[in-house]
PDB file of N, CA, C and O in Angstrom:
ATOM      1  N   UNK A   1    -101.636  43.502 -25.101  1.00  0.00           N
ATOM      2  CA  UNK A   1    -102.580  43.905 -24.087  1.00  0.00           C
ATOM      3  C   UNK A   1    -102.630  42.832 -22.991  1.00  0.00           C
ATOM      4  O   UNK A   1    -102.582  41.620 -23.204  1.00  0.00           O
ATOM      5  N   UNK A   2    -102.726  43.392 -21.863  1.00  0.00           N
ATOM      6  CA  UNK A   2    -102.748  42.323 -20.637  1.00  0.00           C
ATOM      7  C   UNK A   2    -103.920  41.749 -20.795  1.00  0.00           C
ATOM      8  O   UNK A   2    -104.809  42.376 -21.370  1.00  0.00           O
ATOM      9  N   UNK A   3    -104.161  40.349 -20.279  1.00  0.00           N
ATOM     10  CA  UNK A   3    -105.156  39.790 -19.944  1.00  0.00           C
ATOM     11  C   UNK A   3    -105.546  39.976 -18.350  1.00  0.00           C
ATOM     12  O   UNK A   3    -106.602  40.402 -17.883  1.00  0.00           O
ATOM     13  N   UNK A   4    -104.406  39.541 -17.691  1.00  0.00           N
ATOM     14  CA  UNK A   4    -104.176  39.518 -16.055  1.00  0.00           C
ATOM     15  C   UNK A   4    -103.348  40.473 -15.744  1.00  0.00           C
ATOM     16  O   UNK A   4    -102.173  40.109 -15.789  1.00  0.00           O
ATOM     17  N   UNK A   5    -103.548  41.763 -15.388  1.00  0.00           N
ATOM     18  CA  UNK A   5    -103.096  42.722 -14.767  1.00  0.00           C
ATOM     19  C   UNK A   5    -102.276  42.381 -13.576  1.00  0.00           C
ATOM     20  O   UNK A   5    -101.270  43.075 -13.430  1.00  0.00           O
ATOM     21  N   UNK A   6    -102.495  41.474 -12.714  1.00  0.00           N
ATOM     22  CA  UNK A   6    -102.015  41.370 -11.540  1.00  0.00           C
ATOM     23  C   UNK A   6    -100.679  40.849 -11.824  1.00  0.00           C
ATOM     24  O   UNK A   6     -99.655  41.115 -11.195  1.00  0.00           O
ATOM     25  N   UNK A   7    -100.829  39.846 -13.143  1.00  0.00           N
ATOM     26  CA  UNK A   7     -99.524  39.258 -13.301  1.00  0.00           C
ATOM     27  C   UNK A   7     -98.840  38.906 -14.520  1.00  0.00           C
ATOM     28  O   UNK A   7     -98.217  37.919 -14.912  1.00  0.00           O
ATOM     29  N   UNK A   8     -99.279  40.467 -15.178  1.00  0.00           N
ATOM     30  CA  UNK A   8     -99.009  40.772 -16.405  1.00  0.00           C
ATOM     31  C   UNK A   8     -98.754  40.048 -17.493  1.00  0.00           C
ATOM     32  O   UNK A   8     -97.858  40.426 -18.248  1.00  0.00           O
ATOM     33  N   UNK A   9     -99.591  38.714 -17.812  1.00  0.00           N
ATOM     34  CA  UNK A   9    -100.203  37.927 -18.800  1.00  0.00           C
ATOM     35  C   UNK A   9    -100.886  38.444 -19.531  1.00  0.00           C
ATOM     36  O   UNK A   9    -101.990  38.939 -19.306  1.00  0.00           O
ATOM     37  N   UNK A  10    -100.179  38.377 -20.712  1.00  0.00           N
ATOM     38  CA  UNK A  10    -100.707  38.999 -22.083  1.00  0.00           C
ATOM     39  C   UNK A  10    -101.633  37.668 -22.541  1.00  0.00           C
ATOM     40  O   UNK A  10    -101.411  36.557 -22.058  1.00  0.00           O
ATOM     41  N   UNK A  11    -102.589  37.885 -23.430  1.00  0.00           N
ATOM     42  CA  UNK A  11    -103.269  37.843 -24.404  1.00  0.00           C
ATOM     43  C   UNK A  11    -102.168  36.037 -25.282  1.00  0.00           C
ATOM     44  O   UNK A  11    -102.094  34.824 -25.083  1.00  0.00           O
ATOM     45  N   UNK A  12    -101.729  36.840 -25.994  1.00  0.00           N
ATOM     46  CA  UNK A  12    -100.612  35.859 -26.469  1.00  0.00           C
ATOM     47  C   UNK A  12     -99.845  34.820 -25.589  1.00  0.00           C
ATOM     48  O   UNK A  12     -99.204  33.786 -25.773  1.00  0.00           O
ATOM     49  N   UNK A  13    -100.263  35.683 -24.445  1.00  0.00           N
ATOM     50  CA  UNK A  13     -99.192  34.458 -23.538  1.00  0.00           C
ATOM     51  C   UNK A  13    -100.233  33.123 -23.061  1.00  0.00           C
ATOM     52  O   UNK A  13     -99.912  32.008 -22.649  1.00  0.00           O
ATOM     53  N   UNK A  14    -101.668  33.755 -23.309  1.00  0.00           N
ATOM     54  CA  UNK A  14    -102.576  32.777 -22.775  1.00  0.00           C
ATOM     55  C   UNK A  14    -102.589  32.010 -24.021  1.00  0.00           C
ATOM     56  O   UNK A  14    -102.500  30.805 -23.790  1.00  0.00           O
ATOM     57  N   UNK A  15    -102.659  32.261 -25.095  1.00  0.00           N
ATOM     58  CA  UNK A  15    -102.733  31.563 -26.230  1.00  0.00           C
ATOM     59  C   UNK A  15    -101.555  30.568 -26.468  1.00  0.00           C
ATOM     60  O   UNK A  15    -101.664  29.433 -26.932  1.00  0.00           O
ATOM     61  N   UNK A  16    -100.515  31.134 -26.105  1.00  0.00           N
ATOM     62  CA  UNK A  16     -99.781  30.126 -26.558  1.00  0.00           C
ATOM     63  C   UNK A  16     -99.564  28.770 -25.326  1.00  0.00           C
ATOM     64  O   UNK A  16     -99.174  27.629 -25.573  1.00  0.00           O
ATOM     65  N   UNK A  17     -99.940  29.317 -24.047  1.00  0.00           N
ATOM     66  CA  UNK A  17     -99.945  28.277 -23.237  1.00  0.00           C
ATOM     67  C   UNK A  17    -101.202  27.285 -23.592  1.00  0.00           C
ATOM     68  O   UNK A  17    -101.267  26.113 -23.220  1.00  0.00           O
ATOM     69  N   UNK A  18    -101.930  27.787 -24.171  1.00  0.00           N
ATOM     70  CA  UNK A  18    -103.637  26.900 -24.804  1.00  0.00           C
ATOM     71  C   UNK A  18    -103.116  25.939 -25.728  1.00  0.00           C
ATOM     72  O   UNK A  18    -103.501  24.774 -25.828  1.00  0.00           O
ATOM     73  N   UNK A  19    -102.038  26.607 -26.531  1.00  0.00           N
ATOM     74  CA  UNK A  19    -101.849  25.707 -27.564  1.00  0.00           C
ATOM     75  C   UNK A  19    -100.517  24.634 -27.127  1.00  0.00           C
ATOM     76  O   UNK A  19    -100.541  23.526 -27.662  1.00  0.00           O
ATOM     77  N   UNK A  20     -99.578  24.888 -26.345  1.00  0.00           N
ATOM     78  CA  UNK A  20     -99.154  23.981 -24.932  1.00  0.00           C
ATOM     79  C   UNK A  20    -100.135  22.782 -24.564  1.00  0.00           C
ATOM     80  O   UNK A  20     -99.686  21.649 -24.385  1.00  0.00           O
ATOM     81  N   UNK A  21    -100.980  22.964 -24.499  1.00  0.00           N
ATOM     82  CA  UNK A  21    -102.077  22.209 -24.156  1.00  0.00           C
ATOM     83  C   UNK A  21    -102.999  22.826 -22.902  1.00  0.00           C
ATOM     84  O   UNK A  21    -104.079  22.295 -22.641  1.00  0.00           O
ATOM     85  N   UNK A  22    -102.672  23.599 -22.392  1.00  0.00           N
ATOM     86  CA  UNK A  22    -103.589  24.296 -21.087  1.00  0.00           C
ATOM     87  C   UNK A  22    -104.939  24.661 -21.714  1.00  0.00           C
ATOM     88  O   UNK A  22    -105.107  25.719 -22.321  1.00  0.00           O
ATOM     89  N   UNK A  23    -106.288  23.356 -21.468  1.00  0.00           N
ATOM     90  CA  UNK A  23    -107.639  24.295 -22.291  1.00  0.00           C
ATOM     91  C   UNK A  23    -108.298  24.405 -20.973  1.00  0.00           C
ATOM     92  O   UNK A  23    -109.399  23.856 -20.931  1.00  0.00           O
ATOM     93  N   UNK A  24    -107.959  24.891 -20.048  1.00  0.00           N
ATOM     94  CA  UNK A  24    -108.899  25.296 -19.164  1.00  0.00           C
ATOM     95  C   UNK A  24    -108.642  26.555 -18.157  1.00  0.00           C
ATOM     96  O   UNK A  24    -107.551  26.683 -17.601  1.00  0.00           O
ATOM     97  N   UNK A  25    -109.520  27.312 -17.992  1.00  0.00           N
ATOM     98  CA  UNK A  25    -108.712  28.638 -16.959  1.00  0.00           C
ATOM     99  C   UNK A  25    -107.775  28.157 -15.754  1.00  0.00           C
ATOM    100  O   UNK A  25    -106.916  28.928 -15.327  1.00  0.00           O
ATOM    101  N   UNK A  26    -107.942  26.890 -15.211  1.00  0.00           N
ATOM    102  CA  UNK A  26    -107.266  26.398 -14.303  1.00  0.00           C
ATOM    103  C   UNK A  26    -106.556  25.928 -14.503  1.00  0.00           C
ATOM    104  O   UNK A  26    -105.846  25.656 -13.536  1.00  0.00           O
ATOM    105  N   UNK A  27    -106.053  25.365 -16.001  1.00  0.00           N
ATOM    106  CA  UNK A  27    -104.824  24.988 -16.659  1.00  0.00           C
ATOM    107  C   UNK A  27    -104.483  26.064 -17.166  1.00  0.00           C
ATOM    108  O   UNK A  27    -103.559  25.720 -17.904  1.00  0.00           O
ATOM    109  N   UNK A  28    -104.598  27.090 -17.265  1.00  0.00           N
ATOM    110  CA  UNK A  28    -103.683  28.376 -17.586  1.00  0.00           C
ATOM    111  C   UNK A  28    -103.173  29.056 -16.201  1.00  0.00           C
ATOM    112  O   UNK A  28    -102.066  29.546 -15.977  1.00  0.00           O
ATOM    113  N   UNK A  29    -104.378  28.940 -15.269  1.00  0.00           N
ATOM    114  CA  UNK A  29    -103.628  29.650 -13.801  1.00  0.00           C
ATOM    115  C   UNK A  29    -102.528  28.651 -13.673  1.00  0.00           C
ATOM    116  O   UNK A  29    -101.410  29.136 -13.504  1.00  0.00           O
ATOM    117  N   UNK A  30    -102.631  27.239 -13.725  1.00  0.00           N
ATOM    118  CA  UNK A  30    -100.913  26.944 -13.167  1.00  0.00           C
ATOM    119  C   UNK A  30    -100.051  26.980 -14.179  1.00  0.00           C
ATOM    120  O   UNK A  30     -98.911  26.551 -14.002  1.00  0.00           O
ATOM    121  N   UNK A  31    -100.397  27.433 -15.255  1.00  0.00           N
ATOM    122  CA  UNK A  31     -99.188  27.336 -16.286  1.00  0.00           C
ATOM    123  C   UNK A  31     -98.333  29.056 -16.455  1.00  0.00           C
ATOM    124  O   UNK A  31     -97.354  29.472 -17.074  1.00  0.00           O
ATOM    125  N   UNK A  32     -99.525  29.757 -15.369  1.00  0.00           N
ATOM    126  CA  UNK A  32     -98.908  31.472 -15.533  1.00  0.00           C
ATOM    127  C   UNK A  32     -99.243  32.436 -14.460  1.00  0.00           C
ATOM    128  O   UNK A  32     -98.907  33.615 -14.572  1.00  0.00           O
ATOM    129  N   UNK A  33    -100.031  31.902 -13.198  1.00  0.00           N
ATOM    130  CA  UNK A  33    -100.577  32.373 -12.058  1.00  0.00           C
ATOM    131  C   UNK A  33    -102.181  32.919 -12.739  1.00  0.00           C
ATOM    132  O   UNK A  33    -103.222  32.873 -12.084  1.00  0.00           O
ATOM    133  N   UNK A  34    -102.077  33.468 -14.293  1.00  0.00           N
ATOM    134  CA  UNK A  34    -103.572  34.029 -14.302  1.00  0.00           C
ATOM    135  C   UNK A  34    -105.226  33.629 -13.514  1.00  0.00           C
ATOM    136  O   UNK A  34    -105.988  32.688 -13.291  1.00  0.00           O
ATOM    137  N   UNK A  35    -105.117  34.622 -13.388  1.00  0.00           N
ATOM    138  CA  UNK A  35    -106.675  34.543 -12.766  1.00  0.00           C
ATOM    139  C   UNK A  35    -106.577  33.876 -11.035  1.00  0.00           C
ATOM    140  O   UNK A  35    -107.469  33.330 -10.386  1.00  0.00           O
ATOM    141  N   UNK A  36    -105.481  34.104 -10.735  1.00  0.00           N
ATOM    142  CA  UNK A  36    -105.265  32.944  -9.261  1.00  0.00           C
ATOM    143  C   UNK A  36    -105.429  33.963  -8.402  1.00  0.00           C
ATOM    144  O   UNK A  36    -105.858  33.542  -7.328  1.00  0.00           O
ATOM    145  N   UNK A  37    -105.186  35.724  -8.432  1.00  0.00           N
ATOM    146  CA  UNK A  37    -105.213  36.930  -7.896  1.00  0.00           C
ATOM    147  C   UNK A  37    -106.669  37.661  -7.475  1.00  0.00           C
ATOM    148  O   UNK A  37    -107.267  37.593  -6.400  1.00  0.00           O
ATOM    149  N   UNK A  38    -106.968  38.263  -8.501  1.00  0.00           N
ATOM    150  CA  UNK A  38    -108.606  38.623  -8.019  1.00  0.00           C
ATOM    151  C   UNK A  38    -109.359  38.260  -8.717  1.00  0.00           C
ATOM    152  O   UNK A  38    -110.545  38.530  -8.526  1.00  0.00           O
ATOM    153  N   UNK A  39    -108.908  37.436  -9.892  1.00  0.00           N
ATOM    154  CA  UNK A  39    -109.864  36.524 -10.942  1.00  0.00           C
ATOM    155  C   UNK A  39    -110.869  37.493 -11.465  1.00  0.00           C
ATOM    156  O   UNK A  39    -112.053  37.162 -11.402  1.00  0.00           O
ATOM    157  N   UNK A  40    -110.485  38.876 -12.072  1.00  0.00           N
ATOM    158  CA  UNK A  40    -111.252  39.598 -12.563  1.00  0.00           C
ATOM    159  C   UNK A  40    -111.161  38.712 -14.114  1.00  0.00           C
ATOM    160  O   UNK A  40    -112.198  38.593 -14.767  1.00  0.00           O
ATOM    161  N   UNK A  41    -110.230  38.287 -14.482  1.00  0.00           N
ATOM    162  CA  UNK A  41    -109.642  38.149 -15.783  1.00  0.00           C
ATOM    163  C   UNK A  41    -110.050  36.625 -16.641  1.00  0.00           C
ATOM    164  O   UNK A  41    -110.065  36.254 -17.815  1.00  0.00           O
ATOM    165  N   UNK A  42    -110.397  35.948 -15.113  1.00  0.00           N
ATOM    166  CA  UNK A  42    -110.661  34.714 -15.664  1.00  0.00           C
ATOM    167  C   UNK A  42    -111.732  34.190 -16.789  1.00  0.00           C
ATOM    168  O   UNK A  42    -111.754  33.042 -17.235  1.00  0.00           O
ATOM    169  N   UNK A  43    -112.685  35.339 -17.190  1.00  0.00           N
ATOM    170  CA  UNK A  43    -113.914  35.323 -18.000  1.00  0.00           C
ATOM    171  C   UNK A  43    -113.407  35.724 -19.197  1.00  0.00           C
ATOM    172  O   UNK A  43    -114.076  35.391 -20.175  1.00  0.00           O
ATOM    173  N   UNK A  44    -112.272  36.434 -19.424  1.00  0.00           N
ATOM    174  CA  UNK A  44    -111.461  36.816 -20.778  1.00  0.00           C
ATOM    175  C   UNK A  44    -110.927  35.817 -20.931  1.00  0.00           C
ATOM    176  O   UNK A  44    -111.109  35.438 -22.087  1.00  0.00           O
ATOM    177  N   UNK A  45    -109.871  34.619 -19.928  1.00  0.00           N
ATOM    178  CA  UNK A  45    -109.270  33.419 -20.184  1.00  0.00           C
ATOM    179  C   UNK A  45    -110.089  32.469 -20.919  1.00  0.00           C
ATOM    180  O   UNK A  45    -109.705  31.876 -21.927  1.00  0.00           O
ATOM    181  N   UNK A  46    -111.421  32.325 -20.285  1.00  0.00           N
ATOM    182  CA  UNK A  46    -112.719  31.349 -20.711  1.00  0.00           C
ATOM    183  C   UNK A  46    -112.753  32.175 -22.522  1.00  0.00           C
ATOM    184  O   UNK A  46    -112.219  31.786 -23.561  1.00  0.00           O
ATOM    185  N   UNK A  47    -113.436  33.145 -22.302  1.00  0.00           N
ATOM    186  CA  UNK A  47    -113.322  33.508 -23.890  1.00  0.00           C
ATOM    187  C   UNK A  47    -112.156  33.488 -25.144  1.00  0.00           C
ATOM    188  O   UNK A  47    -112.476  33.566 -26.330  1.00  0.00           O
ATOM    189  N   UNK A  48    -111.253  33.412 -24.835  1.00  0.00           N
ATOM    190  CA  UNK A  48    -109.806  33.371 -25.043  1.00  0.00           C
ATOM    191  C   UNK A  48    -109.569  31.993 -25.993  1.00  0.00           C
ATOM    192  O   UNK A  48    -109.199  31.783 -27.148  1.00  0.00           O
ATOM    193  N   UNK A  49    -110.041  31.089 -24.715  1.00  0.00           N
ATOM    194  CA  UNK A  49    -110.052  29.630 -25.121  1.00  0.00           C
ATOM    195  C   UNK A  49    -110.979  29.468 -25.558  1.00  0.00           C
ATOM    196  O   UNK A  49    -110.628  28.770 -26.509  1.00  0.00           O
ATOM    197  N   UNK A  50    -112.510  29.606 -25.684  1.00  0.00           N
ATOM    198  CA  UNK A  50    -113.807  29.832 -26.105  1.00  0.00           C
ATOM    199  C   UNK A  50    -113.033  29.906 -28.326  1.00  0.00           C
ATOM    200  O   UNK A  50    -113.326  29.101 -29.210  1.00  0.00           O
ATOM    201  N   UNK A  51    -112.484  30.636 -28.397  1.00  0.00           N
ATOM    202  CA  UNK A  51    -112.028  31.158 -29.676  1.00  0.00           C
ATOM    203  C   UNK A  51    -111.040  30.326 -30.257  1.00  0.00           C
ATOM    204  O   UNK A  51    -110.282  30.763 -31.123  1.00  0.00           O
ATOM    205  N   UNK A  52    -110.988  29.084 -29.821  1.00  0.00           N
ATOM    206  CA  UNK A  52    -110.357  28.355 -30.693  1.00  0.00           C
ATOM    207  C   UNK A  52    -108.298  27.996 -30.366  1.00  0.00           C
ATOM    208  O   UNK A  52    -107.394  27.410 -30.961  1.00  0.00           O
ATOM    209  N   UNK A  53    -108.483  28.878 -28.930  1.00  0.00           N
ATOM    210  CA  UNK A  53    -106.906  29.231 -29.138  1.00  0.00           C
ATOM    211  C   UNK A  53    -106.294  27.467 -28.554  1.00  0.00           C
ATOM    212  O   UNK A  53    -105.083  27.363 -28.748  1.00  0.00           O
ATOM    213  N   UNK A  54    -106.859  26.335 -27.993  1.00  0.00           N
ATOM    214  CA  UNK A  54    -106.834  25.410 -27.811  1.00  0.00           C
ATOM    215  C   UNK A  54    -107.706  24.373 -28.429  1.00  0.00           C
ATOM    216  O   UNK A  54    -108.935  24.405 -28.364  1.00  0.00           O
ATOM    217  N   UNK A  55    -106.790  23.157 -29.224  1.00  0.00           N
ATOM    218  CA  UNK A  55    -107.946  21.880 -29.368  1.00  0.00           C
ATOM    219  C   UNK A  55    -108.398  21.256 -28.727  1.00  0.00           C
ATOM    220  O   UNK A  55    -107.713  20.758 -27.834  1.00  0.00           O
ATOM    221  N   UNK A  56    -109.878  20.922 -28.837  1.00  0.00           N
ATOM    222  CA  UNK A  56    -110.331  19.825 -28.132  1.00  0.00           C
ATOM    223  C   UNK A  56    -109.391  18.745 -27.820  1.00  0.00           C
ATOM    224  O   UNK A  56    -108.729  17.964 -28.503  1.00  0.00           O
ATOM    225  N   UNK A  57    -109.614  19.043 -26.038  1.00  0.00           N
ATOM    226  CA  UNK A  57    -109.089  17.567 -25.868  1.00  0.00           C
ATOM    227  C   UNK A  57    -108.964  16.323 -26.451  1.00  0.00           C
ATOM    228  O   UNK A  57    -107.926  15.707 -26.693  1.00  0.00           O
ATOM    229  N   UNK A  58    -110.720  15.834 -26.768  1.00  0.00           N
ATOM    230  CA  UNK A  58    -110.707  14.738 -27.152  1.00  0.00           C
ATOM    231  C   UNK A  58    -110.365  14.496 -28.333  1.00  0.00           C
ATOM    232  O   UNK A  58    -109.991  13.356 -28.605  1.00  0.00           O
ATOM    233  N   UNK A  59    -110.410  15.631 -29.460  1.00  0.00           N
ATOM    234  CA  UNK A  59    -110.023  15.241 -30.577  1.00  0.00           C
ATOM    235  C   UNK A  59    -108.451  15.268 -31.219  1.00  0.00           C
ATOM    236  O   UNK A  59    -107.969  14.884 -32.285  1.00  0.00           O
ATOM    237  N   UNK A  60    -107.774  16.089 -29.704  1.00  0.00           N
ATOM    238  CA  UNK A  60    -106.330  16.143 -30.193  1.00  0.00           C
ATOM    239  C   UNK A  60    -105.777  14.716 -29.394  1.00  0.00           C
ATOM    240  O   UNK A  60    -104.618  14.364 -29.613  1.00  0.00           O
ATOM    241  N   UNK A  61    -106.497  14.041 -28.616  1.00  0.00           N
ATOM    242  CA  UNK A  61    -105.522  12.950 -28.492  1.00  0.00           C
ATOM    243  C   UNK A  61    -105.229  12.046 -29.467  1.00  0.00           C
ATOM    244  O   UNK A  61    -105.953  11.705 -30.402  1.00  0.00           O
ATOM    245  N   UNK A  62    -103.949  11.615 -29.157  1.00  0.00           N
ATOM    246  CA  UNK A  62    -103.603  10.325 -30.425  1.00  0.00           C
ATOM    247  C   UNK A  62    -104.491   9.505 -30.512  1.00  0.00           C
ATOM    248  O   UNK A  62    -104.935   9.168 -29.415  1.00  0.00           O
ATOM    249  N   UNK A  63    -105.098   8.877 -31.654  1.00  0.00           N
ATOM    250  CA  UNK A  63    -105.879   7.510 -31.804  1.00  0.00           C
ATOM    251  C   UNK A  63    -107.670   7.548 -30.956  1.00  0.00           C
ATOM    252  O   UNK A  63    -108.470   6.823 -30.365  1.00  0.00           O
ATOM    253  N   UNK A  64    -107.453   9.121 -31.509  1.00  0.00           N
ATOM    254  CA  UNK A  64    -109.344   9.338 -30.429  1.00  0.00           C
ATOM    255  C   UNK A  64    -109.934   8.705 -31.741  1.00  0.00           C
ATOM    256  O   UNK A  64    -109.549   8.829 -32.904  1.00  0.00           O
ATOM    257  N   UNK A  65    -111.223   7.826 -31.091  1.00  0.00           N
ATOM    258  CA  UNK A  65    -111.875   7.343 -32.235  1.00  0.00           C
ATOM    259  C   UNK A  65    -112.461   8.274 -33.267  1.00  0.00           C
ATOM    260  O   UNK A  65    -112.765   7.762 -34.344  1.00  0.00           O
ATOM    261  N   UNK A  66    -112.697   9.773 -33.068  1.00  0.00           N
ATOM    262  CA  UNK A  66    -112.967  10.778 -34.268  1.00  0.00           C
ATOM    263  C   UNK A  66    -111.847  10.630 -35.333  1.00  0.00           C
ATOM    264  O   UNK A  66    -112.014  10.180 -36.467  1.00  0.00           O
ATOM    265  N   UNK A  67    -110.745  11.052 -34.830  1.00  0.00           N
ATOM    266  CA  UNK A  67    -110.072  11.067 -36.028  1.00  0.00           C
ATOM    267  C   UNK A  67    -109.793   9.613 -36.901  1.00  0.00           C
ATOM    268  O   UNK A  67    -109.200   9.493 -37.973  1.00  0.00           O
ATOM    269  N   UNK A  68    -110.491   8.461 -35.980  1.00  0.00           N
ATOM    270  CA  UNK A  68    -110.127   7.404 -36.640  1.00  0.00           C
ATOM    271  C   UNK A  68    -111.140   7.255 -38.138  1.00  0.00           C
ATOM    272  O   UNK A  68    -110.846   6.915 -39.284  1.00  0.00           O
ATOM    273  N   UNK A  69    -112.229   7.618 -37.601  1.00  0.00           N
ATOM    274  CA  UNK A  69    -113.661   7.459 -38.407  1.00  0.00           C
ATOM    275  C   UNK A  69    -113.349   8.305 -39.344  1.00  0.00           C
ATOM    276  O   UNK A  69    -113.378   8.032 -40.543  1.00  0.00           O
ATOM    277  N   UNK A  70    -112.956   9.637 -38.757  1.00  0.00           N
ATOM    278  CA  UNK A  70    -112.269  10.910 -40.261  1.00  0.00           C
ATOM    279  C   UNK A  70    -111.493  10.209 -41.337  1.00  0.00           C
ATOM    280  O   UNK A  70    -111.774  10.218 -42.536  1.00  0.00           O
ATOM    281  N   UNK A  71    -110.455   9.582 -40.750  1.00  0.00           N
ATOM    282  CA  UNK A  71    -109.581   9.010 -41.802  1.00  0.00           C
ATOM    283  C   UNK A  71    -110.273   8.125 -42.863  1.00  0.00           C
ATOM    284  O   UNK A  71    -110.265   8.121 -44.094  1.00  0.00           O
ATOM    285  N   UNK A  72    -110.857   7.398 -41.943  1.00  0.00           N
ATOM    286  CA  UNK A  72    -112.022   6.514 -42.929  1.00  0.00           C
ATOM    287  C   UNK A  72    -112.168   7.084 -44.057  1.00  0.00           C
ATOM    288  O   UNK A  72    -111.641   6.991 -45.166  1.00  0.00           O
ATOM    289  N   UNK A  73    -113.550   8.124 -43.250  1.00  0.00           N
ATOM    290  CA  UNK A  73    -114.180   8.611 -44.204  1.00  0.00           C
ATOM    291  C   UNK A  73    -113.379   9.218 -45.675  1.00  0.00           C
ATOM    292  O   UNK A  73    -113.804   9.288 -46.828  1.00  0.00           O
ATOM    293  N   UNK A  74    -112.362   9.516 -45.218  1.00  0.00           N
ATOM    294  CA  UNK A  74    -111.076  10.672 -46.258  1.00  0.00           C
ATOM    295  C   UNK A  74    -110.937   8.799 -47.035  1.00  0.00           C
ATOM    296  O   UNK A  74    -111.417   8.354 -48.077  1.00  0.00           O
ATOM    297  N   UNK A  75    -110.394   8.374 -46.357  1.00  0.00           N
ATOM    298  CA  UNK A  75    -110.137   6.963 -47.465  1.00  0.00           C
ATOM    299  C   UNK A  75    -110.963   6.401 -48.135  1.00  0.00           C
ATOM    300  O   UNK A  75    -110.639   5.779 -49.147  1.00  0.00           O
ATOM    301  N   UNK A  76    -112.493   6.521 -47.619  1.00  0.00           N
ATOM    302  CA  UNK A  76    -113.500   6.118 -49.025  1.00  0.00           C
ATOM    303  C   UNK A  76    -114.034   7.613 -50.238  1.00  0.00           C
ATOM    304  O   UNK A  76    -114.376   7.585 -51.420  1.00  0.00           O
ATOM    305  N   UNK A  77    -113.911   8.582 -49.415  1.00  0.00           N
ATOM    306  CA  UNK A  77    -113.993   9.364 -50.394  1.00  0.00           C
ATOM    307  C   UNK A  77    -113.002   9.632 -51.889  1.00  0.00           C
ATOM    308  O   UNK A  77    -113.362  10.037 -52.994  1.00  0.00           O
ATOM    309  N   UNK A  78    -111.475   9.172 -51.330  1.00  0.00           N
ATOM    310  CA  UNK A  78    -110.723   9.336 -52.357  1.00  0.00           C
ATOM    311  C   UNK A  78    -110.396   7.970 -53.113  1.00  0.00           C
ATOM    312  O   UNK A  78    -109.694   7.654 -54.074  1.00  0.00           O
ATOM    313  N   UNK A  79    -111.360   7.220 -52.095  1.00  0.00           N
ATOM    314  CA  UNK A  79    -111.247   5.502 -53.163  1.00  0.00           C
ATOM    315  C   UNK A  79    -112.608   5.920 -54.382  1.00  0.00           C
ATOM    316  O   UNK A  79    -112.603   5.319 -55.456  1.00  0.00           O
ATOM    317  N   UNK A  80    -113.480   6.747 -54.153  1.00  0.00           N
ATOM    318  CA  UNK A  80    -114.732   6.928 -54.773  1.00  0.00           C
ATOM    319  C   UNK A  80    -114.319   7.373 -56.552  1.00  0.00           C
ATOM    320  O   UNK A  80    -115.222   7.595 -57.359  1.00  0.00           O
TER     321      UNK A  80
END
């Protein structure tokens, strides 16, 4: 199913550019023109990504202090 009619961006195609790294409607319009036309579509893009189809920035970068503290935590739990 299209997402962007104007420029026949599917659904899947937004997803997989999310998981590319594009988490924002304006990082999907330059990664596929969506929503750059009459931006009817851009509120399905927001929901799209809303659903998980991209990680948090901050927590997918390398060496973000979350995942540092996670690891921790995973290393005293299985020292316990």
């Amino acid at each position: 199913m299209y997402v962007c009619s104007c420029f026949q961006v599917t659904e899947a195609q937004v997803q997989q550019h999310a998981g590319g790294g594009a988490c924002t409607p304006r990082q999907i319009a330059s990664a596929c023109k969506a929503g750059t036309d009459c931006g009817s579509c851009v509120r399905r893009i927001q929901a799209i990504l809303g659903r998980g189809s991209c990680p948090r920035r901050d927590l997918a970068e390398e060496g973000a202090p979350v995942f540092a503290e996670l690891n921790e935590l995973a290393e005293l739990d299985e020292a316990a």
